[in-house]
C-alpha positions, 0 to 999 in steps of 0.5 A: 548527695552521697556522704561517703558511705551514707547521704545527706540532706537537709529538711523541707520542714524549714519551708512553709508547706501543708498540701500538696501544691504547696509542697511542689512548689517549694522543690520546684524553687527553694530545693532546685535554689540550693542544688544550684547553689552548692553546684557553685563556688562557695562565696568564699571561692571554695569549690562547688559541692556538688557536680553540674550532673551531680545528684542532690537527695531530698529529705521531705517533710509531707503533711498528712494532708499531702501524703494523701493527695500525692497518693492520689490519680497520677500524682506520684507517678509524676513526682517521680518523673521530676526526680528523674528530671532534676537529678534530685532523689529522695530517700528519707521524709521526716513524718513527725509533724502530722499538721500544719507546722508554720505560721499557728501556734504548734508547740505541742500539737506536733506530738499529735496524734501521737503512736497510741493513736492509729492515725498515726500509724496510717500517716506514716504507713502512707509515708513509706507508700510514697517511698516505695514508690520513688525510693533508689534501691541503693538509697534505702528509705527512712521515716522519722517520727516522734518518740511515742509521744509526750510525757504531759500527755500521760500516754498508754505505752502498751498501745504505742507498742502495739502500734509500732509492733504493727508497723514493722510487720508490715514494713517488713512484707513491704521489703520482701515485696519491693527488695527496699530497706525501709526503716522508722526512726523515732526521736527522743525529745525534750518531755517526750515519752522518752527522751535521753540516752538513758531512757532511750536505752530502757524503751528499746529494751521493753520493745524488743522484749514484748515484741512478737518479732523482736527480729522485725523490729530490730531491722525495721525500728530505730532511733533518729538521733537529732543532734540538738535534742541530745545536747539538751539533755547534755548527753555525750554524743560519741558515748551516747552513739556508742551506747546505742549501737552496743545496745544494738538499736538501729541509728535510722538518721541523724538530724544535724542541728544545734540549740542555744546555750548560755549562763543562766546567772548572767542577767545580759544572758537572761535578757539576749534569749527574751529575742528568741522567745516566740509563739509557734514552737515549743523551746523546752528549756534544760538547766544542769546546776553545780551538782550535775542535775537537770531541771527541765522546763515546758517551754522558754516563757516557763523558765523566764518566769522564774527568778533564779535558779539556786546552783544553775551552771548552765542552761540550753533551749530547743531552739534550732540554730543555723550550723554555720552561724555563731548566735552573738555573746553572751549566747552560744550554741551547741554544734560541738556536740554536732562536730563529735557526730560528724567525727563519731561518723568518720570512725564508724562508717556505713553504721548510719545511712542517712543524714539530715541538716534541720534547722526549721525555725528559719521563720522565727529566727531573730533578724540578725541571724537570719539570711535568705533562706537558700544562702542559710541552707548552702552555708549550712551543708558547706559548714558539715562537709568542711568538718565531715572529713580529716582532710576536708576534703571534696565528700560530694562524689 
């Protein structure tokens, strides 16, 4: 939907997806629930969020697998024509999980293949395919994907270099032939190749340099700024927003999402985040200690195996939860860093186009905060547009 001067979605990745068919399925039946829902009053009596005419944008998440099958006959072709249909649209896809990402154990296989890998670099082109094909022109068209790769993997930056290099000259040809704005944003992450503002900062600034067209990938690389991942890294969302637009680093999407926070010196703290310690994602988990420094830990089974962290203050878990939802003490989340994205967003209008909610652990959430997946995803576009605004006003139009 239009989100003053940008538009915003939430992730298909929340919902269990690989091929094709499964993909279509899930528009055809939880997307068309949620449109429906917020062309409704809120449960609260607030009104609809969207017009009964009203149109609803689709941030996609494909497979490599069902990229290509909907490259395939006349499968796009038909796509199109039920956006068309269902006043739906998309305009951004998320292209960082390449396999499958539900119910098997992810966790690391997401970063894989990684951008020193050309597969990689054929998935997300096939990504970008698609969106030329159905993408508004007044929409634009973004892919996000991961930040290189993963730190563990120890990987050749000068072939993810030459593999976004690559990329951008062809998704420049790409928007001389279409007239579209097509875009790449990469997401720093917790252990990727990089992964706070700091980091981001020097990487963009080592693209740039080497690049054969600084220009190109100026206007076609970015930075898909995940709302959660910074908070882990408990950089400042306003400075560090800033600092990339100083820097004059595209902000292609910004993902809304919130992680879990809570005391480590609080053994009741301790013992609530044991119920959020599953096996299919990684839960890298960040520890800043009295003096300001960060510990970081591979995943949340890691950091409870260690009995104690001398001078540990505070610590937060790459675990996405829902925007609307408060976790029960002595656990808290992050979404006040999301709140001073939305207010960075109300300063800085048409700075970024696209917005996107992605809570994807719906599947693995504990059962007290979990709802039916459709009411969660309503709740959580209510809880953005409620803050979206001085007024609060109605941003759907």
């Amino acid at each position: 939907m239009k989100f003053q001067h940008s538009h915003l979605s939430y992730c298909t990745n929340i919902h269990p997806a690989e091929t094709w068919a499964e993909t279509e399925h899930v528009l055809k039946t939880h997307v068309l629930a949620v449109r429906d829902l917020l062309r409704r009053p809120g449960p609260d009596g607030s009104p609809a969020l969207l017009s009964l005419d009203g149109d609803f944008g689709i941030g996609l998440r494909l497979s490599a697998v069902a990229a290509r099958e909907l490259l395939e006959g006349d499968r796009l072709a038909a796509f199109k024509d039920w956006l068309e249909a269902t006043r739906t649209y998309v305009f951004t896809i998320n292209g960082f999980p390449y396999g499958s990402f539900h119910g098997t154990r992810v966790k690391e296989r997401v970063f894989q293949p990684d951008w020193t890998d050309p597969a990689r670099l054929e998935y997300t082109k096939d990504l970008f395919r698609i969106l030329a094909a159905i993408a508004r022109p007044d929409t634009g068209a973004s892919v996000s994907t991961l930040p290189g790769s993963h730190k563990s993997f120890g990987a050749d930056e000068s072939s993810i270099l030459v593999n976004i290099y690559k990329l951008s000259e062809w998704l420049d040809n790409l928007c001389v032939e279409t007239g579209l704005d097509f875009h790449l944003g990469l997401e720093p992450e917790p252990l990727g190749h990089f992964e706070n503002t700091i980091e981001t900062l020097v990487f963009f600034e080592r693209l740039h340099a080497a690049a054969p067209d600084s220009e190109a990938v100026r206007r076609r690389i970015g930075v898909n700024y995940d709302a959660c991942h910074f908070a882990l890294e408990y950089d400042d969302a306003r400075a560090s927003l800033d600092a990339l637009k100083a820097a004059g680093i595209r902000i292609s999407k910004i993902h809304l999402s919130s992680a879990l926070a809570f005391d480590p010196r609080d053994p009741a703290a301790i013992e609530a985040i044991r119920a959020f310690d599953e096996p299919t994602y990684f839960h890298q988990v960040l520890i800043m200690d009295d003096v300001g420094s960060i510990r970081r830990f591979i995943d949340l089974p890691d950091f409870l195996a260690v009995d104690g962290i001398p001078g540990a203050v505070e610590a937060r878990v790459h675990f996405h939860v829902p925007l609307d939802a408060k976790p029960a003490p002595p656990l808290r989340s992050t979404r006040e860093q999301v709140r001073e994205v939305l207010a960075w967003k109300i300063e800085n209008p048409g700075i970024c186009p696209h917005y996107e909610i992605e809570t994807y652990t719906w599947g693995v959430l504990p059962e007290e905060l979990r709802r039916p997946v459709e009411q969660q995803i309503a709740g959580e576009y209510r809880w953005v547009l409620k803050h979206s605004s001085p007024d609060h006003g109605d941003l759907s139009a």
